[in-house]
Structures are given as structure tokens and as C-alpha cells.
LUMKOLDO-242056 format. One line per field, with one value per residue: residue in one letter; x, y, z of N, C-alpha, C in turn. Coordinates in nm, 2 decimals. Atoms other than C-alpha are relative to their C-alpha. Example, Ala and Ser with C-alpha at 12.3 -4.5 7.8 and 13.67 -1.06 7.14 Angstrom:
! LUMKOLDO-242056
residuo: A, S
nu: 0.09, -0.09
nv: -0.12, -0.11
nw: 0.00, 0.00
cau: 1.23, 1.37
cav: -0.45, -0.11
caw: 0.78, 0.71
cu: 0.09, -0.08
cv: 0.12, 0.11
cw: 0.00, 0.08
! end
This chain:
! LUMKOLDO-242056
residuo: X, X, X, X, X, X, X, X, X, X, X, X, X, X, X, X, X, X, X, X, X, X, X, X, X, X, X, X, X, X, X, X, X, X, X, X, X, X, X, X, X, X, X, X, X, X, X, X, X, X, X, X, X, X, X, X, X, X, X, X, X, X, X, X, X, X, X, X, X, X, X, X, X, X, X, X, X, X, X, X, X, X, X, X, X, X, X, X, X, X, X, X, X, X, X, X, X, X, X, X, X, X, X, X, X, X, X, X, X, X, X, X, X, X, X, X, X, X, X, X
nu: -0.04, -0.09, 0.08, -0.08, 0.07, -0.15, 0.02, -0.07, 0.02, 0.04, 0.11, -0.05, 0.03, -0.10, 0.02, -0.12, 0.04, -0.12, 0.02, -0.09, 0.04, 0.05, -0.04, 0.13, -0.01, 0.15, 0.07, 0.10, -0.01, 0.10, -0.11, 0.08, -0.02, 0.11, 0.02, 0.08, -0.02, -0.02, -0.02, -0.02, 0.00, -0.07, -0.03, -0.12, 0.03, -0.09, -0.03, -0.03, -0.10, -0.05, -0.15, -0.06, -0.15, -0.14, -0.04, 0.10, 0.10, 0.14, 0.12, 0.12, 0.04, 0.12, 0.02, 0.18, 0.10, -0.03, 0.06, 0.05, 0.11, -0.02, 0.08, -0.07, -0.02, -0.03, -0.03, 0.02, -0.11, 0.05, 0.05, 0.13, 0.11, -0.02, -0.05, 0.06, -0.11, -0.03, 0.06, -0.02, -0.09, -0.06, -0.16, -0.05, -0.11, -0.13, -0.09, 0.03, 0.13, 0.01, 0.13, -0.02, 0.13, -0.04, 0.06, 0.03, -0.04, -0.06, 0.12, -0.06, 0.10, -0.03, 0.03, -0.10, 0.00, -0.01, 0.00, 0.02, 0.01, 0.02, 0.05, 0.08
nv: 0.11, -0.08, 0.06, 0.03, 0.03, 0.01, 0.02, 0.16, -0.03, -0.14, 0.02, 0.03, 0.14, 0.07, 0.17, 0.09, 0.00, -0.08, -0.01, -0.08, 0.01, -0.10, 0.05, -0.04, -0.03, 0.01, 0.13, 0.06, -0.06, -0.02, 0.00, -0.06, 0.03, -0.07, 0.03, -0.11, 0.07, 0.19, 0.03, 0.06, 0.07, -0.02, 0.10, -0.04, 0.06, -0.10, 0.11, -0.08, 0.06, -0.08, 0.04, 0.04, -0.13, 0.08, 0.06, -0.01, 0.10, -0.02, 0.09, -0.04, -0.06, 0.02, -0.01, -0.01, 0.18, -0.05, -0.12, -0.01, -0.15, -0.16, -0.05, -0.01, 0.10, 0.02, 0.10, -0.04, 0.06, -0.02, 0.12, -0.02, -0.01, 0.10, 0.00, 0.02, 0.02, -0.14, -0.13, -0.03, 0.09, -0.03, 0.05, -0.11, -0.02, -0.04, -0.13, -0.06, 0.09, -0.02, 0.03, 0.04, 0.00, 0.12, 0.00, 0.14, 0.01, -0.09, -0.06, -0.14, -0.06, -0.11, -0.06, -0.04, 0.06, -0.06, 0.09, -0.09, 0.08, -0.03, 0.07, 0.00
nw: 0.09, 0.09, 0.17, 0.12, 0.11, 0.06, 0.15, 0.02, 0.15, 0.07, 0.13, 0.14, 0.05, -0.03, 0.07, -0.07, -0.15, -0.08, -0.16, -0.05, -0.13, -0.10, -0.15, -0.02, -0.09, -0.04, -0.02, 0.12, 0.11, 0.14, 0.11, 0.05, 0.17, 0.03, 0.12, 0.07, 0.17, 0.04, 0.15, 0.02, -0.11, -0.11, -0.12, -0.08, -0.13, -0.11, -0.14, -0.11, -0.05, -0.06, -0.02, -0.12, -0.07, 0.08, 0.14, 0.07, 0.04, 0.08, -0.01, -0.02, -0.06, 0.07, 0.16, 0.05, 0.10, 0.13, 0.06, 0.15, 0.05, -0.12, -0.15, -0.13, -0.09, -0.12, -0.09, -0.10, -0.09, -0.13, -0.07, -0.07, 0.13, 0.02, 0.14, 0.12, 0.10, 0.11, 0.00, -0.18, -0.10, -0.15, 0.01, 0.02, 0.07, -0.07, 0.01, 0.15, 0.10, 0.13, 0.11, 0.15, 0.09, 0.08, 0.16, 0.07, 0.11, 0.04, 0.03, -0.06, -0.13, -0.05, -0.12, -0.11, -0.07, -0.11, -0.12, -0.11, -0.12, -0.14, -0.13, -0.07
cau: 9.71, 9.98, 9.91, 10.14, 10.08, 10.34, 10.27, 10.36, 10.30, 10.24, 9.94, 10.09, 9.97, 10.17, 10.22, 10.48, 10.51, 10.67, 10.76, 10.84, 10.93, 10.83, 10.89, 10.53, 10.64, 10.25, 10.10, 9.77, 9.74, 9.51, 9.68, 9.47, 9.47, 9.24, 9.24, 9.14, 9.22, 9.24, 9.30, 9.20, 9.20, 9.45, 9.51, 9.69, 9.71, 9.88, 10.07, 10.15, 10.47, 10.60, 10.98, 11.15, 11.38, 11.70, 11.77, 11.47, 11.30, 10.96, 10.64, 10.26, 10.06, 9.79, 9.73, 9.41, 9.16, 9.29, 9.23, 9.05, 8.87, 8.83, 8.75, 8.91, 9.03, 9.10, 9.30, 9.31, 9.60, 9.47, 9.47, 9.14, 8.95, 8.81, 8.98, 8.83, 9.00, 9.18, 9.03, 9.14, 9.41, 9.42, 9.77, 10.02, 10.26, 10.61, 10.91, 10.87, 10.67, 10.73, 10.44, 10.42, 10.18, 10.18, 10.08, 9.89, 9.98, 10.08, 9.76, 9.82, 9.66, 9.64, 9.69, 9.84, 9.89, 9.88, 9.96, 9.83, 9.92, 9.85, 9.92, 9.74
cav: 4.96, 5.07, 4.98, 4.90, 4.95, 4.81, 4.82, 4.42, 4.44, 4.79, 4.76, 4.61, 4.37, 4.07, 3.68, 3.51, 3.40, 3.67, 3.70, 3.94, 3.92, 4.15, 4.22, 4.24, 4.36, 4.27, 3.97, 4.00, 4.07, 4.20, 4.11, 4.32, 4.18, 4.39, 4.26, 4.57, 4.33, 3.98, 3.87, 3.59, 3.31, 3.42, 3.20, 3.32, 3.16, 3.43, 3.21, 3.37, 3.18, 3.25, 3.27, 3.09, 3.30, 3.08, 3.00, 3.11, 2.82, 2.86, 2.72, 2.79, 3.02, 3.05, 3.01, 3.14, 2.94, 3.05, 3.41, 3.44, 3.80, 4.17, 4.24, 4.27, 3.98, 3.97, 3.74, 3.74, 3.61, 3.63, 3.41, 3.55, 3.46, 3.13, 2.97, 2.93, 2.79, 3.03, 3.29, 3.28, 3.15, 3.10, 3.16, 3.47, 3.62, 3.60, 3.86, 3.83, 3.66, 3.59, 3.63, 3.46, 3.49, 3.17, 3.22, 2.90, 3.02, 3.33, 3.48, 3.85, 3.95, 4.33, 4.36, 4.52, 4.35, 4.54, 4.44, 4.61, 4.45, 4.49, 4.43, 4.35
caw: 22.86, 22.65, 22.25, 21.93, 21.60, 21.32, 20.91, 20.84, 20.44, 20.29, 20.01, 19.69, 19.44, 19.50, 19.34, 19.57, 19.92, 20.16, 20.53, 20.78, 21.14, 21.42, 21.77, 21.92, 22.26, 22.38, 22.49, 22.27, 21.91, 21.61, 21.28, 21.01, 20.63, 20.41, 20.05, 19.80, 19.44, 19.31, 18.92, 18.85, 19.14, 19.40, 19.70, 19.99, 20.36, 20.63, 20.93, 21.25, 21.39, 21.69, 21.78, 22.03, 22.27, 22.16, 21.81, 21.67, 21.64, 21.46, 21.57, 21.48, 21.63, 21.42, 21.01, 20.84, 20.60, 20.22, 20.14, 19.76, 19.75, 19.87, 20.24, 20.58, 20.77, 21.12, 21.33, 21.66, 21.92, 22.30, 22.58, 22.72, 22.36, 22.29, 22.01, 21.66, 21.36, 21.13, 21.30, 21.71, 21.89, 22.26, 22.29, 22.40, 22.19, 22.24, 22.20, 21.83, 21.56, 21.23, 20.94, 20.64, 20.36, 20.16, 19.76, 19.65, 19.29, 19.10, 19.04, 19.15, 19.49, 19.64, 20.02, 20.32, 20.65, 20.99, 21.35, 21.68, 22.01, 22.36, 22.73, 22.96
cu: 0.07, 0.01, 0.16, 0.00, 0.12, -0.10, 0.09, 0.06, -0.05, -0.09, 0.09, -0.05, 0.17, -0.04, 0.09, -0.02, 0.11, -0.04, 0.07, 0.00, 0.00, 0.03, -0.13, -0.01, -0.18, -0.01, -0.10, 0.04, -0.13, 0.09, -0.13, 0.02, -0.09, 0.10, -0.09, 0.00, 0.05, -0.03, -0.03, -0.07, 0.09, -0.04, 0.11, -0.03, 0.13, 0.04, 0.05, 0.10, 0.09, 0.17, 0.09, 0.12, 0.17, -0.01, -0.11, -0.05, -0.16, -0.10, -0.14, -0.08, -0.12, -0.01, -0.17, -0.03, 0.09, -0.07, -0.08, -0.06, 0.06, -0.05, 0.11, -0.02, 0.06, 0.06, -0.02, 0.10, -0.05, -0.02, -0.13, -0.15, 0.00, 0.05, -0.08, 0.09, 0.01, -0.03, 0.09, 0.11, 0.04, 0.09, 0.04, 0.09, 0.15, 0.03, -0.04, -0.04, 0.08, -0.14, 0.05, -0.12, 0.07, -0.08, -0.05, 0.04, 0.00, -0.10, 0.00, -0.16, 0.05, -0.06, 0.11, -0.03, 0.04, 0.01, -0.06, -0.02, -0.01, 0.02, -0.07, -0.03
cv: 0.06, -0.11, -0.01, -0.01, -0.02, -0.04, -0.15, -0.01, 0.12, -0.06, -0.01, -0.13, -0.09, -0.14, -0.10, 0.02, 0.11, 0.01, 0.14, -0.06, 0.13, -0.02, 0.07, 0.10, 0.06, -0.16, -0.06, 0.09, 0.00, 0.00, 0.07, -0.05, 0.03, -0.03, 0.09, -0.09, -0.11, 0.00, -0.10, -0.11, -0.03, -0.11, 0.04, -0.01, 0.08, -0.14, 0.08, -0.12, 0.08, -0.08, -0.02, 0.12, 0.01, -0.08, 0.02, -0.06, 0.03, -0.10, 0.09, 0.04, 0.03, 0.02, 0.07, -0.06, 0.13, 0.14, 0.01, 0.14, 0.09, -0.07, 0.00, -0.16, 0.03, -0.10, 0.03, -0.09, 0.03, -0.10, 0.00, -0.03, -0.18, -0.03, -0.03, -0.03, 0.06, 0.14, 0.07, -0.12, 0.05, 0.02, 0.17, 0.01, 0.03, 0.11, 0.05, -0.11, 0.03, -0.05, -0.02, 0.01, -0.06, 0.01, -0.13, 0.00, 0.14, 0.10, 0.16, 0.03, 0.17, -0.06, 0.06, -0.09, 0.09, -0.05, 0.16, -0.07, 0.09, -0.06, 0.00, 0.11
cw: -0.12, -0.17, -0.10, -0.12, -0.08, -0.15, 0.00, -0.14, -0.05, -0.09, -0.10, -0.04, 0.01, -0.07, 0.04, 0.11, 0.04, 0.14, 0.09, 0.12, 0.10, 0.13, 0.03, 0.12, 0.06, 0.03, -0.09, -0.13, -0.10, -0.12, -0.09, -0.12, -0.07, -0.16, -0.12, -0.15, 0.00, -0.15, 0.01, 0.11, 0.10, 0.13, 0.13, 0.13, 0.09, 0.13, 0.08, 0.06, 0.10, 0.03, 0.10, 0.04, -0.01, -0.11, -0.06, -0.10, -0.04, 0.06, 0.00, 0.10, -0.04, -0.15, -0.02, -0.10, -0.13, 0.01, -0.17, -0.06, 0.06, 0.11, 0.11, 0.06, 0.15, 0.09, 0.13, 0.12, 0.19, 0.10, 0.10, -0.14, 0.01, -0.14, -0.13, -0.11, -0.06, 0.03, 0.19, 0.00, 0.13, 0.03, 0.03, -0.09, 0.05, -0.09, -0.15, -0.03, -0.12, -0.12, -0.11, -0.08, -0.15, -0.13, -0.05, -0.21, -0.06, -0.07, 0.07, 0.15, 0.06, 0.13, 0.09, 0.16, 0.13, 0.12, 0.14, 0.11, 0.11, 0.16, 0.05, 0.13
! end
């Protein structure tokens, strides 16, 4: 089973929404969001959107519930998992994804964002 690991967001405090996209080349995925600092009352909701093969069209793939503190988060992308909200989605990944991490307001948050996929 051949593996993939890709830095999404590098660790930096942050206070605005940003996105990247990715080419997963995997089916499943582990998105990793590890939150070391928060000022204040930070708000910040990560969306996993995957990207059609022509015209890269955008559709959800999975969002998580609002971030507010330290700790590690975990998503989880897999069509062998059952789903849970914010947390699982039944679903494979296509060619590429794009991540967004949505700022509910300008309150400074530290994290980094990591991906690690896999075939089957």
C-alpha cells in the first residue's frame, strides 16, 4: 500500500480564510489539523472539497464542526469508514481536492494542516 504525505498549511498564527489545493493521488485520506494557540475566541471551520475532472468544479466532501482551542483534529475521508459528521466521510478522493480553512473572525489562531493518503 503505497502512502502520501503533503504539508497543507505550515504552522503559523493566522486571522483570515486560506485555501490550498492538492493532488491526493489516493483514494483514502487523513487530513491532520493540530492547533498549538488561540487569542482570544478564534473560529475556524476546515472544508475538504473535491475537484471535478473538467472545469474544476468544486463540491463538498467533508467540513468540520468550528475549531476554537489547542489539540489535534482528525478528519477522515474513506469509503470503508462509517460516516460521522465533521468528523468521517464515506466518500473517495478524487485526483485533487481543494482545502479551505474558513475564519469566523479575526481572532488569531496557530495551526498547521497535514494530509496523508492512501490506496487501497
Amino acid at each position: 500500500m503505497s502512502k502520501k504525505f503533503q504539508v497543507i498549511f505550515p504552522s503559523a498564527a493566522r486571522t483570515a480564510t486560506e485555501s490550498a489545493t492538492l493532488a491526493t493521488d489516493a483514494m483514502h485520506g487523513l487530513f491532520f489539523i493540530n492547533v498549538t494557540a488561540a487569542s482570544a475566541t478564534p473560529s475556524v471551520v476546515f472544508t475538504i472539497s473535491g475537484l471535478s475532472p473538467v472545469g474544476d468544479t468544486a463540491y463538498t466532501i467533508l467540513a468540520s464542526a468550528a475549531i476554537t482551542g489547542t489539540g489535534l483534529t482528525v478528519l477522515r475521508v474513506s469509503p470503508h469508514l462509517t460516516a460521522a459528521a465533521n468528523t468521517i466521510a464515506k466518500d473517495i478522493l478524487p485526483a485533487a481536492v481543494k482545502v479551505t480553512a474558513t475564519h469566523a473572525d479575526t481572532d488569531s489562531i496557530t495551526y498547521s494542516m497535514s494530509y496523508i493518503g492512501a490506496e487501497d
